[in-house]
C-alpha positions as protocol buffer text, in pm:
chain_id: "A"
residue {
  index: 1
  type: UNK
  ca { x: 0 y: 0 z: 0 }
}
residue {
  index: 2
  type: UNK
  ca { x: 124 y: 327 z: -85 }
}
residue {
  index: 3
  type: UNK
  ca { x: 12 y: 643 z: 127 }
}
residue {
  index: 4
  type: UNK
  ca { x: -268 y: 365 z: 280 }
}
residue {
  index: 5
  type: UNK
  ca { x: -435 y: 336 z: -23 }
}
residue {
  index: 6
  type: UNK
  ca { x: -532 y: 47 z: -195 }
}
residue {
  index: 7
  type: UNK
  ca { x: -401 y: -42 z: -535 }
}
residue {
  index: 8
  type: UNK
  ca { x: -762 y: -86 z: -670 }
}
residue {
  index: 9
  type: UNK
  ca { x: -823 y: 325 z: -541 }
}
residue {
  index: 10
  type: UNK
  ca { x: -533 y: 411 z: -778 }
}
residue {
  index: 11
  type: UNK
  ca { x: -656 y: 185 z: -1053 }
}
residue {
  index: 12
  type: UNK
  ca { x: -958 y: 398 z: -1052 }
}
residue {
  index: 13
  type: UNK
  ca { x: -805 y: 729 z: -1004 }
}
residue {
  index: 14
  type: UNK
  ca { x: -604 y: 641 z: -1315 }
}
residue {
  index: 15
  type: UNK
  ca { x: -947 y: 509 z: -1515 }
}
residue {
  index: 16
  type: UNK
  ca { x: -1056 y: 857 z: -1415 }
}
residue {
  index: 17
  type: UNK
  ca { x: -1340 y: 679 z: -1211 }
}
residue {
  index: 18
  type: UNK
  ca { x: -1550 y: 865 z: -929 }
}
residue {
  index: 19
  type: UNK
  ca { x: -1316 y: 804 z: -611 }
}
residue {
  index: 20
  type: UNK
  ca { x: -1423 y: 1178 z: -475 }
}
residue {
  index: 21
  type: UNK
  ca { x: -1034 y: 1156 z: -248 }
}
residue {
  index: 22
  type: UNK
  ca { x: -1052 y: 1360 z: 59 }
}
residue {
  index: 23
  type: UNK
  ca { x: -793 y: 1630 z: 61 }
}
residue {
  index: 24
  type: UNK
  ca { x: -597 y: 1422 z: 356 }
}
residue {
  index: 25
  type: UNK
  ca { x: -576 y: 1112 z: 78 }
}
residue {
  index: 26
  type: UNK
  ca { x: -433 y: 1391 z: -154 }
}
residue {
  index: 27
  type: UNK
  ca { x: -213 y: 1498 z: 76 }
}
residue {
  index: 28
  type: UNK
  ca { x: -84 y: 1112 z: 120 }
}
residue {
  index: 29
  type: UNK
  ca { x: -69 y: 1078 z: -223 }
}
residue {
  index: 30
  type: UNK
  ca { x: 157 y: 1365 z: -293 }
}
residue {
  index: 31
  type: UNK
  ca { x: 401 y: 1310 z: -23 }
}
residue {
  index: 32
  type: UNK
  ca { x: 419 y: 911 z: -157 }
}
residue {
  index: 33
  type: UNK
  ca { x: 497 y: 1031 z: -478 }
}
residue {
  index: 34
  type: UNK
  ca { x: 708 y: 1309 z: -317 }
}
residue {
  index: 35
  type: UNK
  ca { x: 593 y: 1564 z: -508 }
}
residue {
  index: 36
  type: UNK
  ca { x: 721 y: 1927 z: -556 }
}
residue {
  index: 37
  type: UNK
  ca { x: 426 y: 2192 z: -401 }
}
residue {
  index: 38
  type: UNK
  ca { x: 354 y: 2310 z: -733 }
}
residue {
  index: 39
  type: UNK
  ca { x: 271 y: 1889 z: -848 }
}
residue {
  index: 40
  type: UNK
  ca { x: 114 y: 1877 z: -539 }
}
residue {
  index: 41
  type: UNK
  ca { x: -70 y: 2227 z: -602 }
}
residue {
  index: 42
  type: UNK
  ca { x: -153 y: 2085 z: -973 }
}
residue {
  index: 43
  type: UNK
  ca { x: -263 y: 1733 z: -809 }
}
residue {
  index: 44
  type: UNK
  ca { x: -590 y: 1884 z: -579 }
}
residue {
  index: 45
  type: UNK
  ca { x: -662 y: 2091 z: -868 }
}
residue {
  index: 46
  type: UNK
  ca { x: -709 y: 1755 z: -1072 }
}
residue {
  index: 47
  type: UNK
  ca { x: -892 y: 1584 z: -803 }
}
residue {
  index: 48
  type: UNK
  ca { x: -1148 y: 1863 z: -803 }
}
residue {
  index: 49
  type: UNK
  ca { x: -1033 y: 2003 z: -451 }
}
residue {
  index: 50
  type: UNK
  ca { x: -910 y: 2344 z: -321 }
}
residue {
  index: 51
  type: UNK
  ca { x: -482 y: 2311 z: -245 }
}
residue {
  index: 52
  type: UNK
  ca { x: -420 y: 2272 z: 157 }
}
residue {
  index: 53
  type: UNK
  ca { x: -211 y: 2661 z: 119 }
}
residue {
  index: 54
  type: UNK
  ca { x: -507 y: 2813 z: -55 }
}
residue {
  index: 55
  type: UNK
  ca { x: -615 y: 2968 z: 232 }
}
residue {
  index: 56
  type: UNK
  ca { x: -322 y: 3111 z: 314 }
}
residue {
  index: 57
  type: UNK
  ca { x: -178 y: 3209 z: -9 }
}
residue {
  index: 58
  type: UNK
  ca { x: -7 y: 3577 z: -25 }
}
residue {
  index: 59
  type: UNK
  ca { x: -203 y: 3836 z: -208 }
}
residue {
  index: 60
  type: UNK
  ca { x: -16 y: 4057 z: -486 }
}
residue {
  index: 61
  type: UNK
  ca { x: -32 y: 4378 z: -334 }
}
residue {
  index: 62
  type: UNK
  ca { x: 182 y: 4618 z: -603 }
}
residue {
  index: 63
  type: UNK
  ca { x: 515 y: 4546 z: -721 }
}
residue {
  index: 64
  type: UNK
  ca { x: 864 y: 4591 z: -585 }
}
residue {
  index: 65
  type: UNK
  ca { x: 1105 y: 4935 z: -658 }
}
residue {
  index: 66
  type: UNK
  ca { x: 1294 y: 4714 z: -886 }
}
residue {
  index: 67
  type: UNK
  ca { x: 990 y: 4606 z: -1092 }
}
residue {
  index: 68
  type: UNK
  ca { x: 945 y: 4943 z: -1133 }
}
residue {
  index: 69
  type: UNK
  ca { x: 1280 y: 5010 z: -1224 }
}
residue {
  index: 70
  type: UNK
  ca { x: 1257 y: 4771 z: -1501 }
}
residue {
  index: 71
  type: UNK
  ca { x: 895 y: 4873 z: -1649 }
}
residue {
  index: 72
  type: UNK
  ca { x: 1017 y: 5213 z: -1678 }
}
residue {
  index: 73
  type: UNK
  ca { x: 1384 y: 5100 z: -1829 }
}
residue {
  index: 74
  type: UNK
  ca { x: 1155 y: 4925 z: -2113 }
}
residue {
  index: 75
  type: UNK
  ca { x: 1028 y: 5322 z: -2264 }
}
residue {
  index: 76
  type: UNK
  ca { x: 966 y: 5372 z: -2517 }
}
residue {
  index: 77
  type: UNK
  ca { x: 837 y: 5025 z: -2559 }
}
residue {
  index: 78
  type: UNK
  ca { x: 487 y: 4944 z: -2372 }
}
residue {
  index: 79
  type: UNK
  ca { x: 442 y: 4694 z: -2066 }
}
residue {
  index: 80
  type: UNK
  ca { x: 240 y: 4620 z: -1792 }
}
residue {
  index: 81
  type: UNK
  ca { x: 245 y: 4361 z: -1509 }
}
residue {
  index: 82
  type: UNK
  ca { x: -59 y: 4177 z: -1470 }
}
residue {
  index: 83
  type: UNK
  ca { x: -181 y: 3883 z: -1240 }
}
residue {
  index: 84
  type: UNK
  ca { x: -310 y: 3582 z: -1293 }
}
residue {
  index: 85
  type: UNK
  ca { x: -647 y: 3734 z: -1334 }
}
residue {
  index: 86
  type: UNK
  ca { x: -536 y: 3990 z: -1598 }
}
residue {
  index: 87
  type: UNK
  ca { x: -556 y: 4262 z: -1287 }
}
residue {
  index: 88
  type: UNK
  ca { x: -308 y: 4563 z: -1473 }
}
residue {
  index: 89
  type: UNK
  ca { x: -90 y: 4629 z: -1147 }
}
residue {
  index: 90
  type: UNK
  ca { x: 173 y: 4846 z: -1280 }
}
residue {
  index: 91
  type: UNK
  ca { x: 239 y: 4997 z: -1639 }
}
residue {
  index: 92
  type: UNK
  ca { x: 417 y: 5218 z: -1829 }
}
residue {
  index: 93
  type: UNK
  ca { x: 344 y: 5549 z: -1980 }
}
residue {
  index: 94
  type: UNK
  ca { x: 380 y: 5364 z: -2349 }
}
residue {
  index: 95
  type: UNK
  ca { x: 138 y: 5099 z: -2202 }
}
residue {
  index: 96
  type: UNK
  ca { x: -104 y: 5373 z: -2124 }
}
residue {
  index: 97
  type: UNK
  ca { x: -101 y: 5548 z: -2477 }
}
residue {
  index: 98
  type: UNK
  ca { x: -58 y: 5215 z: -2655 }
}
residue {
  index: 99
  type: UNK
  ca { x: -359 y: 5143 z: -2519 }
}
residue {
  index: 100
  type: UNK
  ca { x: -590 y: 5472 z: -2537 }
}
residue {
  index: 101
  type: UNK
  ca { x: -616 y: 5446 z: -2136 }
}
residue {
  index: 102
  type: UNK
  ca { x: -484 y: 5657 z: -1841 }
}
residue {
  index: 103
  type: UNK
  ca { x: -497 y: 5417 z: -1578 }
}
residue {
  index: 104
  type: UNK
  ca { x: -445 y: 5642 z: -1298 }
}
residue {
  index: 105
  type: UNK
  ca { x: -808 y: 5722 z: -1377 }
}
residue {
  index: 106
  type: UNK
  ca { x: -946 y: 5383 z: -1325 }
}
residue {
  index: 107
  type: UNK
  ca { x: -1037 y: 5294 z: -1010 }
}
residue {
  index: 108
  type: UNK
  ca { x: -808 y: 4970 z: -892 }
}
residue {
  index: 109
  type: UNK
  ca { x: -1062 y: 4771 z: -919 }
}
residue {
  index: 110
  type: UNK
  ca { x: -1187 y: 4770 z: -1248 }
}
residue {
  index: 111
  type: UNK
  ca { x: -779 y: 4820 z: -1406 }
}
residue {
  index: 112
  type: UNK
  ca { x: -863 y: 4430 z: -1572 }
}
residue {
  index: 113
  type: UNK
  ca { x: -789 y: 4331 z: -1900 }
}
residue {
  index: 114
  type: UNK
  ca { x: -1100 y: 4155 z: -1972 }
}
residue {
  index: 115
  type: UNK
  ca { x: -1331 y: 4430 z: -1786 }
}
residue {
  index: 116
  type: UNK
  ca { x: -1193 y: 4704 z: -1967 }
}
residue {
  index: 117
  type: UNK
  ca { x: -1250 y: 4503 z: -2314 }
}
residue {
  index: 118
  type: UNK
  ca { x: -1610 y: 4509 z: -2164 }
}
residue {
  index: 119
  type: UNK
  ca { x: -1637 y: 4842 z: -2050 }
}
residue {
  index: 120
  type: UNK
  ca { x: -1386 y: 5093 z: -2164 }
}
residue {
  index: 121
  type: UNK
  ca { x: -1405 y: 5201 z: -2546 }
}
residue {
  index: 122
  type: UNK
  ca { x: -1064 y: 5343 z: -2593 }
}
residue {
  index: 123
  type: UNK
  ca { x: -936 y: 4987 z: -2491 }
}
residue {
  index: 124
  type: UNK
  ca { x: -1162 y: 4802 z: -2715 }
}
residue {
  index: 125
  type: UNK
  ca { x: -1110 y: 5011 z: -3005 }
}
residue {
  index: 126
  type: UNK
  ca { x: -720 y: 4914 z: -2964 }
}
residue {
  index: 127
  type: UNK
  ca { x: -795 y: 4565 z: -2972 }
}
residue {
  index: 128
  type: UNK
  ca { x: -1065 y: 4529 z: -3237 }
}
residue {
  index: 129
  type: UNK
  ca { x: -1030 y: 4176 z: -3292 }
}
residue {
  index: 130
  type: UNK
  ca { x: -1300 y: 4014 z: -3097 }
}
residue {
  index: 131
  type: UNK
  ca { x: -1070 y: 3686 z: -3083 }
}
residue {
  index: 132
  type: UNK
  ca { x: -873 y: 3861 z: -2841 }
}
residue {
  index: 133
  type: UNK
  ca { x: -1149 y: 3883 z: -2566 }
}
residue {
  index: 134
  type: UNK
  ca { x: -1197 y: 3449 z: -2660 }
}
residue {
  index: 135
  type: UNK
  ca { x: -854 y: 3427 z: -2596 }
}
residue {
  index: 136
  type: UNK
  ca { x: -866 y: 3644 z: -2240 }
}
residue {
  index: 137
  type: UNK
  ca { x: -1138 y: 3434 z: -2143 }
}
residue {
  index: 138
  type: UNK
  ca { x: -1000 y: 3136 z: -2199 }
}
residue {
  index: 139
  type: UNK
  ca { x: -730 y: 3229 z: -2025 }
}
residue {
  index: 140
  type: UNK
  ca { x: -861 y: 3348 z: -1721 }
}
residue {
  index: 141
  type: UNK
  ca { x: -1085 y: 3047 z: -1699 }
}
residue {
  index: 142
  type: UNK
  ca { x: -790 y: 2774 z: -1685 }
}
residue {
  index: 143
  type: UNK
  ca { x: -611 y: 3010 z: -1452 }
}
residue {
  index: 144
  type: UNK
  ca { x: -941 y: 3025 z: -1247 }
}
residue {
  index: 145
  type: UNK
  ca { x: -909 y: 2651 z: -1204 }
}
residue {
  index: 146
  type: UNK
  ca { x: -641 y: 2678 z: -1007 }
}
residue {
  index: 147
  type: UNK
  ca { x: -822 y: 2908 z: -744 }
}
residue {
  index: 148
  type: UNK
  ca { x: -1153 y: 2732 z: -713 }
}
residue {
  index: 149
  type: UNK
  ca { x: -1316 y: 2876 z: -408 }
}
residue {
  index: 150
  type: UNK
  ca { x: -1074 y: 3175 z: -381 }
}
residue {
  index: 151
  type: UNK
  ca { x: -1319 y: 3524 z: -344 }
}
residue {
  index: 152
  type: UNK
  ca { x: -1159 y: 3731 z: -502 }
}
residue {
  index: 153
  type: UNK
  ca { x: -1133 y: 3555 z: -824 }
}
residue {
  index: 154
  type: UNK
  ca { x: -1483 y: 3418 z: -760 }
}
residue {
  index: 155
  type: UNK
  ca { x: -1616 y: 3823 z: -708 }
}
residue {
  index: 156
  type: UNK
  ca { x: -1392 y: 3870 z: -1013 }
}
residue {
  index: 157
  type: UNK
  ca { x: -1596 y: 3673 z: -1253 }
}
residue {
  index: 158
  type: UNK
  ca { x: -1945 y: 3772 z: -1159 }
}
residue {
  index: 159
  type: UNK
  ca { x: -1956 y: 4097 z: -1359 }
}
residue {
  index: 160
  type: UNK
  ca { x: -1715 y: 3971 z: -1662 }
}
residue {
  index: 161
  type: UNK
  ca { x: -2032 y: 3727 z: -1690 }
}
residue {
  index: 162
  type: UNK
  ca { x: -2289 y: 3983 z: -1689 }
}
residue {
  index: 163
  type: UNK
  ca { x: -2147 y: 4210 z: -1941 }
}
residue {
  index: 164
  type: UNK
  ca { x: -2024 y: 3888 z: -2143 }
}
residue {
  index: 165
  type: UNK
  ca { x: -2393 y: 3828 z: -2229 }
}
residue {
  index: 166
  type: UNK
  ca { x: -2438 y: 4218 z: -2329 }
}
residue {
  index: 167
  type: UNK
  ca { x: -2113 y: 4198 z: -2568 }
}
């Protein structure tokens, strides 16, 4: 037995059967098969369940002096740092006119890729191809896999939904 599992359990975890593994079982699992925390990370995420450090993950709350330092060294050519989540966290001015938005404008909350392609016209007009917003969405929605049951990307997707439907 390996993490005190049976070998028929792993037969059907393999077959992709209905085992529904409590996240302790995970846990058994990953430290059998010593895995790294991002396998083990990837691992819950598979078995449908929210990673053990979820809770407790640290929040992006800005960037560092140095990633600042580095956006601006990249003028006169445009960048941005974004999360996972397409939040627009820090830019510079070639960013901004690039993209026919002064961010310092926006409110925090609504400086998102996707939500500006939904809300903001300047923005949309600069990406006219309405692949791009497919491709944002599909984006966000693997990422969003990966933070099942997390609120803020949960409160995140509500309104992309709403005006989806209106786009």
């Amino acid at each position: 037995m390996l993490a005190d599992v049976g070998v028929t359990w792993y037969t059907w975890l393999e077959q992709g059967r209905e085992v529904n593994p409590s996240a302790t079982v995970m846990q058994a699992v990953a430290e059998a098969l010593q895995c790294s925390p991002l396998e083990t990370r990837h691992l819950f995420v598979l078995a449908g369940l929210t990673p053990l450090e979820s809770a407790n993950a640290p929040q992006c709350e800005g960037i560092s002096p140095g990633a600042r330092r580095m956006l601006d060294s990249l003028l006169p050519q445009p960048a941005s740092i974004q999360k996972p989540n397409f939040d627009i966290v820090a830019w510079n001015d070639a960013f901004c006119r690039l993209m026919g938005v002064d961010f310092a404008t926006i409110p925090e909350d609504d400086r998102n890729c996707i939500y500006l392609y939904l809300t903001h016209p300047g923005w949309r007009s600069r990406l006219a191809n309405r692949d791009v917003l497919t491709t944002f969405v599909s984006y966000f929605r693997a990422a969003m896999a990966e933070h099942r049951g997390d609120p803020a990307w949960e409160n995140k997707l509500a309104p992309f939904l709403c005006r989806l439907r209106r786009v």
